[in-house]
C-alpha positions in Angstrom: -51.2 8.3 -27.6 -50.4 11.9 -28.3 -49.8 12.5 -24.3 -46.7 10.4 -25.7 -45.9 11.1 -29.1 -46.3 15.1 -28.1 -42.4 14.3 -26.7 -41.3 11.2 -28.4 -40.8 10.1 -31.8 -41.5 6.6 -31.6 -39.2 4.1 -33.5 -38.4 0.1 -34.0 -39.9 -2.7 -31.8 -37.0 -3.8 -29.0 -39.1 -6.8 -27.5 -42.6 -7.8 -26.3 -44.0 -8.9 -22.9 -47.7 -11.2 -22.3 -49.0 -7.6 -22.4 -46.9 -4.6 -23.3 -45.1 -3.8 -26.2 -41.6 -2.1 -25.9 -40.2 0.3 -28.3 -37.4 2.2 -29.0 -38.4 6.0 -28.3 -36.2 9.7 -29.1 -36.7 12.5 -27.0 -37.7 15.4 -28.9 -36.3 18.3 -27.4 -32.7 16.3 -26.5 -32.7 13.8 -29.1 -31.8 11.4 -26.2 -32.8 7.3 -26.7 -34.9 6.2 -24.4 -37.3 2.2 -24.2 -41.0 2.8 -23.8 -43.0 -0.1 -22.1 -46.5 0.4 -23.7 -49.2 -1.4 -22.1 -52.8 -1.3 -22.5 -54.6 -1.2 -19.4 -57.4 -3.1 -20.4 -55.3 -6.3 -21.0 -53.8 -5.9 -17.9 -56.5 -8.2 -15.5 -55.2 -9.2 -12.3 -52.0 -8.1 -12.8 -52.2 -4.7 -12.4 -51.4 -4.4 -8.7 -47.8 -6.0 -9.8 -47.9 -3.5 -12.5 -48.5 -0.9 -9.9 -45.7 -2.0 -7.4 -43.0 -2.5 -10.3 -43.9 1.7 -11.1 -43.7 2.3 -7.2 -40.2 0.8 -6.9 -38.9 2.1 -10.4 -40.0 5.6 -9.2 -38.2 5.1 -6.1 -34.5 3.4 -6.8 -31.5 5.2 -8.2 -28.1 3.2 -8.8 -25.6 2.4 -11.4 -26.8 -1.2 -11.8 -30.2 -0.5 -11.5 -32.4 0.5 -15.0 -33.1 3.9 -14.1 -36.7 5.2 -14.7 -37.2 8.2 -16.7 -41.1 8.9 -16.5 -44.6 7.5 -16.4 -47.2 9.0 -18.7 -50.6 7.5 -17.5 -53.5 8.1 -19.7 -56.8 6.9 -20.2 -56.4 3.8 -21.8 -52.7 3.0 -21.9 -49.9 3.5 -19.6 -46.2 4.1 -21.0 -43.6 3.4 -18.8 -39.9 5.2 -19.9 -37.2 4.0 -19.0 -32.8 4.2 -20.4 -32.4 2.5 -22.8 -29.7 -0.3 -22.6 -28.7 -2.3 -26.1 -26.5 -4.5 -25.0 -28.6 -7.6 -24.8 -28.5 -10.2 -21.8 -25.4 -10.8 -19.7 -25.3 -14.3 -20.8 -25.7 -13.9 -24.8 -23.1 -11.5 -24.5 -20.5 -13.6 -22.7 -21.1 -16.6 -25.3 -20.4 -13.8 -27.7 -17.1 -13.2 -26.5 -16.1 -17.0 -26.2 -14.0 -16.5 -22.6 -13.7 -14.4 -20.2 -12.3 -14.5 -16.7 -12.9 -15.5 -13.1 -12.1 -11.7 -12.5 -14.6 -10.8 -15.3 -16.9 -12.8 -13.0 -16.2 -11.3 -9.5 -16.5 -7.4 -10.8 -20.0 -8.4 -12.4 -21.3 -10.6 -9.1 -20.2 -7.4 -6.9 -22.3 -4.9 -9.5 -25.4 -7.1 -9.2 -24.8 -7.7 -5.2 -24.0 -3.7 -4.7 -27.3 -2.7 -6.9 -29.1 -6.2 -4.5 -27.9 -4.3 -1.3 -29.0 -0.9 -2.4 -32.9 -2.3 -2.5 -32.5 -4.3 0.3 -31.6 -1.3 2.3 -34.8 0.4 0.5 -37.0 -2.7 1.5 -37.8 -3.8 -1.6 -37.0 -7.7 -1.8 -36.8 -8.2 -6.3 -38.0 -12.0 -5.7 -36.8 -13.0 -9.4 -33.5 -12.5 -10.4 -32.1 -14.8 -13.1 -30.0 -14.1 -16.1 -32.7 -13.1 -18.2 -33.1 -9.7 -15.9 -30.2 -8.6 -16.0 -28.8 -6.5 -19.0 -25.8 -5.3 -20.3 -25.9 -1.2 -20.3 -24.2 -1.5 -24.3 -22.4 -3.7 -26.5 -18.4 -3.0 -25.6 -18.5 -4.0 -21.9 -20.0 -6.9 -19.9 -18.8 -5.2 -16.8 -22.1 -2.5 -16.8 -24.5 -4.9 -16.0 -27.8 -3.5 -14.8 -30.7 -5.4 -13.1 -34.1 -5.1 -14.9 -38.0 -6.3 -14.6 -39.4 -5.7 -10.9 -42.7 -7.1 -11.8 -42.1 -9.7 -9.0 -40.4 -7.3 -7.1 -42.3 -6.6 -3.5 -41.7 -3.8 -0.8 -41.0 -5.8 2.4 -43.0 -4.6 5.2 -43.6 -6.3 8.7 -45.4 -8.9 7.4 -43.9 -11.9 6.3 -43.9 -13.2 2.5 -45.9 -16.1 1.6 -46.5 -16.1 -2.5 -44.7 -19.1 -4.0 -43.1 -16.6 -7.1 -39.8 -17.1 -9.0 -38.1 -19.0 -11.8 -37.7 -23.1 -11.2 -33.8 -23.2 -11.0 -33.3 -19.7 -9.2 -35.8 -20.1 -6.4 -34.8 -20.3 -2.6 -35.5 -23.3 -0.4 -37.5 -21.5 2.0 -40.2 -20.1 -1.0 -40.5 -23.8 -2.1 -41.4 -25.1 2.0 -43.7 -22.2 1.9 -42.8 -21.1 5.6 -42.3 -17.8 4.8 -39.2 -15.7 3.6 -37.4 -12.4 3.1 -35.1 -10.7 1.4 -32.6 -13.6 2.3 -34.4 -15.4 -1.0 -31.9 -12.6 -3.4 -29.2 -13.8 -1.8 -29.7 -17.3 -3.1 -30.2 -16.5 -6.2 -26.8 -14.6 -6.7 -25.3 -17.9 -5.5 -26.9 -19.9 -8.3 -25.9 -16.7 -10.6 -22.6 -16.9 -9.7 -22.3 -20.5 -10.2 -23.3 -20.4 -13.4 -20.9 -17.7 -14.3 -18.0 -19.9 -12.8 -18.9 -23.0 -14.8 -21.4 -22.7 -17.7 -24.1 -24.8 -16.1 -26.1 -24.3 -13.0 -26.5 -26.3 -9.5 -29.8 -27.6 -9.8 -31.1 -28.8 -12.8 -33.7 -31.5 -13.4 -36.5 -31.5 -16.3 -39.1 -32.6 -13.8 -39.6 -30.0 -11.3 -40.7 -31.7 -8.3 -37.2 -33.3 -8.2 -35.5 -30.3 -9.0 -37.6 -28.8 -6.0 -36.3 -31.6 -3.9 -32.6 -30.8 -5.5 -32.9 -27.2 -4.3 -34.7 -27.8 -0.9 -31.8 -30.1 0.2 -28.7 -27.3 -1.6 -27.7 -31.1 -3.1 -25.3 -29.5 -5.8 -21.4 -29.8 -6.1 -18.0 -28.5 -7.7 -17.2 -31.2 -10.5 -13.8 -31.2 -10.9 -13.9 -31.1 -14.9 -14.8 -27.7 -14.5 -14.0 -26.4 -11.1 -10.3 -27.4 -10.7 -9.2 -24.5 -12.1 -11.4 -21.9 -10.0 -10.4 -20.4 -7.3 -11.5 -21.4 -3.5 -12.6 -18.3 -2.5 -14.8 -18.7 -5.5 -16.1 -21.7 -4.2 -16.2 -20.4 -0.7 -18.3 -17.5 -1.7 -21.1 -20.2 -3.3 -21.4 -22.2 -0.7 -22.4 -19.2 1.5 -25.0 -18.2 -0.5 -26.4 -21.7 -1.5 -27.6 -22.6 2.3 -30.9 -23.8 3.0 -30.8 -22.3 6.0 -31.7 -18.8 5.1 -30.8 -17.1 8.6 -27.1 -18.5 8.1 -26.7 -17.1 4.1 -24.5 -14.3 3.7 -26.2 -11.2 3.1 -26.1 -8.6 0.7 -23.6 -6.3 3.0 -21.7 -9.8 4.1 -21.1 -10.7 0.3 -20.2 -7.7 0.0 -17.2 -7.9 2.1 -16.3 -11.5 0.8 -12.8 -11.9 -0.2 -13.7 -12.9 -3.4 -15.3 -9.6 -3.9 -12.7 -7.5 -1.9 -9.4 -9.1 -2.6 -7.0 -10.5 -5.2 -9.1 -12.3 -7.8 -7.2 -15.0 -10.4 -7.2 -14.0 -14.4 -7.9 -17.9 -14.9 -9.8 -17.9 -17.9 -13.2 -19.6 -18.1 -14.0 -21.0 -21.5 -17.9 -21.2 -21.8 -18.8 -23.8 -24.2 -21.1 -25.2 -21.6 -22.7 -21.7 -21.2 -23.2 -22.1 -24.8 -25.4 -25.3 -24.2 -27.2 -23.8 -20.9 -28.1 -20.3 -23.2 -29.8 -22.6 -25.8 -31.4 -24.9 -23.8 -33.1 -21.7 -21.8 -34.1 -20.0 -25.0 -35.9 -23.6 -26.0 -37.6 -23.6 -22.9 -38.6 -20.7 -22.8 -40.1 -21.0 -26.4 -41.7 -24.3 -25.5 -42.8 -23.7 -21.9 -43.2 -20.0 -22.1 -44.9 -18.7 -18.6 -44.8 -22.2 -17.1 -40.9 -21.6 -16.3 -41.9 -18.7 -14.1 -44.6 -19.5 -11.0 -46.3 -17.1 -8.4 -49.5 -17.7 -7.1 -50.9 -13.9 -7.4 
């Protein structure tokens, strides 16, 4: 471990994966904070090659809403991954922190995460499993820096069309589910069922037996209930329903949601109180206690 500890001064634990460890870590020579993933390779298994395309994107992508990579330091039997250091928790804690926030609030993060979606998808690289869970607030006085984490999913799109059933039930596009093959279009979806919950507190689909959710998602059979939607504005609304198509040749795409006016133009102040993002939060963190790796699937 000295290949690391020759540079960092290694400090408190900040969270823990199926097989890494990650840790809060100073720079010597800047005093600088940085997280170090620490993973030792021989409890790795199968899943090294997706340890080995998450370090091949993280080396490659540079954005504001992106965690940026600082270095790899590979040694013989462990491999520390650096990366900045955010410590502001998840997007979603955060926001039942504050109690309300606004349909604005909403738009300015959805364009952050669809600007930083955009900038991979013009890079190729498809991230295959965003949810609220991955993305991260950059510190504790803002939930406008949002930055999208964990590319362990994540895949370089090349000629060849994607088959592996991967994802989180809830957050998964139709077309993985049919298993006909999909691209990048499979994102876009998932910022739709993002968004959704942001505008409401809840999300589209949502069944405790996953074949019928499945079902929920392959058909988009979700609505706008007007006990929490009445108030929301219709490009809102509009912007949803462009996403959430089964159809994925007909969903907006990252540079079309973009341009959306609910991205581009005059966005309500209408406040959104979230005691039903409250509920969603601590049912997730229950499941994901209980069910641990059953909520996420991928075949390799």
């Amino acid at each position: 471990m000295s290949a690391l500890t020759d540079k960092y001064d290694i400090q408190d634990e900040l969270g823990r994966g199926a097989f890494s460890i990650v840790k809060r870590a100073i720079e010597k020579s800047t005093g600088t904070a940085y997280a170090v993933k620490m993973i030792k390779k021989d409890s790795v298994g199968q899943d090294f090659n997706r340890l080995q395309t998450e370090m091949e994107i993280l080396k490659k992508v540079q954005h504001p809403n992106i965690i940026a990579l600082k270095e790899i330091i590979d040694t013989k039997n462990c491999l520390f991954i650096v990366t900045e250091l955010v410590t502001g928790g998840e997007l979603f804690d955060k926001i039942v922190e504050l109690g309300s926030y606004s349909e604005k609030d909403a738009a300015v993060l959805v364009s952050k995460i669809v600007s930083a979606i955009h900038y991979l998808h013009g890079m190729g690289i498809v991230h295959r499993d965003l949810k609220p869970e991955n993305l991260l607030l950059k510190d504790e006085t803002t939930i406008s820096e949002v930055k999208i984490a964990d590319f362990g999913l994540s895949k370089i799109a090349s000629q060849q069309v994607m088959q592996t059933a991967c994802g989180t039930p809830g957050y998964v596009a139709p077309e993985i589910l049919q298993a006909k093959g999909y691209d990048k279009e499979v994102d876009m979806w998932s910022v739709g069922v993002i968004t959704y919950i942001l505008l409401c507190g809840f999300p589209p689909f949502y069944n405790e037996k996953l074949q019928l959710l499945f079902e929920q998602i392959m058909r988009a059979d979700y609505n706008f209930p007007a006990d929490y939607w009445s108030d929301i504005s219709e490009n809102a609304k509009d912007f949803v329903r462009r996403l959430l198509v089964v159809d994925p040749s007909k969903r907006l795409t990252s540079a079309q949601a973009l341009q959306h006016p609910w991205l581009t133009g005059h966005v309500p102040n209408t406040l959104i109180h979230n005691d039903k993002l409250k509920d969603f939060v601590h049912i997730k963190k229950q499941q994901s206690r209980t069910l641990g790796a059953a909520l996420t699937f991928s075949t390799h």
